[in-house]
N, C-alpha and C positions, 0 to 999 in steps of 0.2 A: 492444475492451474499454474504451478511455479515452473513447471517443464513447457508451456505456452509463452509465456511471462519470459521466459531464457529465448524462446525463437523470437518474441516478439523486440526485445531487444537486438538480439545478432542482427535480424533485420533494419532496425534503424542504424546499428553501424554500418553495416553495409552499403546503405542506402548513401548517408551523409560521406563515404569516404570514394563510392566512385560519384557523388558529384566532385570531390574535391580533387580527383583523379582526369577530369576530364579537360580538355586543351582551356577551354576559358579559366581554368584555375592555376593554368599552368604557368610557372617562372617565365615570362618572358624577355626576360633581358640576355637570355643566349638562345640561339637558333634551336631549333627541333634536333638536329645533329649535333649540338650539346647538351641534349639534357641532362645528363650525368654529371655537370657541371657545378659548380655549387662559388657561391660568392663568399668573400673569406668573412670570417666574423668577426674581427676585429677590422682597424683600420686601414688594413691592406698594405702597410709599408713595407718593401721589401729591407731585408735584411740588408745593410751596407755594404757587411764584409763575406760577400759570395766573389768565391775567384775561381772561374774555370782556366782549364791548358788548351792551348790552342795543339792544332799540329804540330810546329814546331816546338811543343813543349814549352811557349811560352806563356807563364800565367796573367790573363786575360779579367780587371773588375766585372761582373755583371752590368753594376753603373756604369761602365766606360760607354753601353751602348741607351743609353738614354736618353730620349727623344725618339725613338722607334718604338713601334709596338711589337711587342718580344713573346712569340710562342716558346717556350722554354720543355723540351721534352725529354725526360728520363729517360733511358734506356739500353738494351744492351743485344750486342749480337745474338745470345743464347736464351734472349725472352721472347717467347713465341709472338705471343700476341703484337710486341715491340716492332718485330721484323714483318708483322701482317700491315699495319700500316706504315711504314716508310716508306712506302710509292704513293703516300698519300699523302704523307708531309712533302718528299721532293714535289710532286706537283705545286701544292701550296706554295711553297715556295717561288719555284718558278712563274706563277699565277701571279704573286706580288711581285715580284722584280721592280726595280726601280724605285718600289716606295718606300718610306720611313716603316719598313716592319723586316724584320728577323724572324726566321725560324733557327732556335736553337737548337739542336740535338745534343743533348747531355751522356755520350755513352759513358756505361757503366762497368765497362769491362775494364780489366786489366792487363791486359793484354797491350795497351797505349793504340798510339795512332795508328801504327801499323797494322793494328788489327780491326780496326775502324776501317781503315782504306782499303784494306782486301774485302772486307763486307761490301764497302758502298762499291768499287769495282767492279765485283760479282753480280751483284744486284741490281747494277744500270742509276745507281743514287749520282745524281750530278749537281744537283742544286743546294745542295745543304755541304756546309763546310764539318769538318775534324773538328770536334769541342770533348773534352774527356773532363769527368768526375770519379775517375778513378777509385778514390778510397770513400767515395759516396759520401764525402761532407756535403757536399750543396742538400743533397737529397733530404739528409736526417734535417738540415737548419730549416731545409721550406714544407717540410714533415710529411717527403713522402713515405707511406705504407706499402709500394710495392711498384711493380713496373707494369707497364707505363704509366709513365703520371706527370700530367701535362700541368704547366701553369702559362694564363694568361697577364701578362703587365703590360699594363698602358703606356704611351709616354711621356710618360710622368713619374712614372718609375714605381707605379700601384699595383697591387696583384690586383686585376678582376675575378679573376675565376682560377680552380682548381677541378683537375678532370682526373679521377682516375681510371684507368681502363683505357682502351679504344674509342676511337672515334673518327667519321668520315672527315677530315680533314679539307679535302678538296671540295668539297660541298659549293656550292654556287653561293646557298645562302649562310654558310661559313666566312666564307669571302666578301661578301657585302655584312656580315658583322666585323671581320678584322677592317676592311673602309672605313666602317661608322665611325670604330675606335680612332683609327689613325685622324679622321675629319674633327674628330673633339681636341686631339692634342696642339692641331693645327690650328 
């Protein structure tokens, strides 16, 4: 009876956790190509004092670019997955052109710009500028755990979301969420 009693349970977890798995339960405040996404639990203020380098080595506020909506992505030449989507951030990218949104690329190498630009060279990357985190402060302050790891901030200068891992970037329905956001701040 108690070995019945154990399946009859497992069965009701099972039952109540793929309802709670199924799309009507699902987070809808980021597209299906973010699910991995997750909203920060606190009040989403980014940190003030985040300074990336630009190409020229010169260091650049995060805030300097606020009023745009800011994909801000980790990463580095030598991180697989990092280098799997980069023709999917440069798209993105070029996708918004013109509007109040940035894609940031945070490389994580040390190697500096030069080793950035032989990458993107190589690789056909044209739409995304030189940004370097070199000694990985930005990463530890906005708590990432590993590469890639994406954050979204409004303009407003909010983190919406934190992604780690990959993600379809150029997604159609990626792109009418980075619109929505930018139509809010406007």
């Amino acid at each position: 009876m108690k070995a019945l009693l154990r399946y009859v349970k497992l069965g009701v977890i099972v039952a109540i956790s793929g309802i709670y798995a199924t799309p009507a339960f699902a987070d809808t405040q980021f597209p299906q190509e973010l699910s991995k996404m997750v909203a920060p639990s606190d009040d989403g203020s980014l940190p003030q004092d985040i300074i990336f380098v630009d190409e020229n080595d010169q260091q650049v506020p995060l805030n300097s670019l606020k009023g745009q909506v800011i994909l801000v992505n980790l990463w580095a030449t030598w991180c697989v997955p990092c280098v799997k989507e980069m023709p999917e951030l440069d798209q993105l990218a070029a996708e918004m052109e013109g509007k109040p949104f940035k894609v940031l690329a945070l490389s994580q190498d040390r190697g500096g710009a030069a080793a950035v630009t032989e990458f993107f060279e190589k690789n056909g990357i044209g739409n995304l500028d030189v940004a370097l985190d070199p000694r990985g402060a930005i990463a530890r302050k906005m708590g990432a755990r590993g590469l890639p790891t994406s954050f979204v901030i409004d303009g407003n200068g909010f983190v919406q979301g934190k992604l780690e891992g990959i993600a379809k970037w150029d997604a159609p329905a990626v792109i009418d969420y980075f619109d929505a956001l930018i139509a809010q701040t406007s």
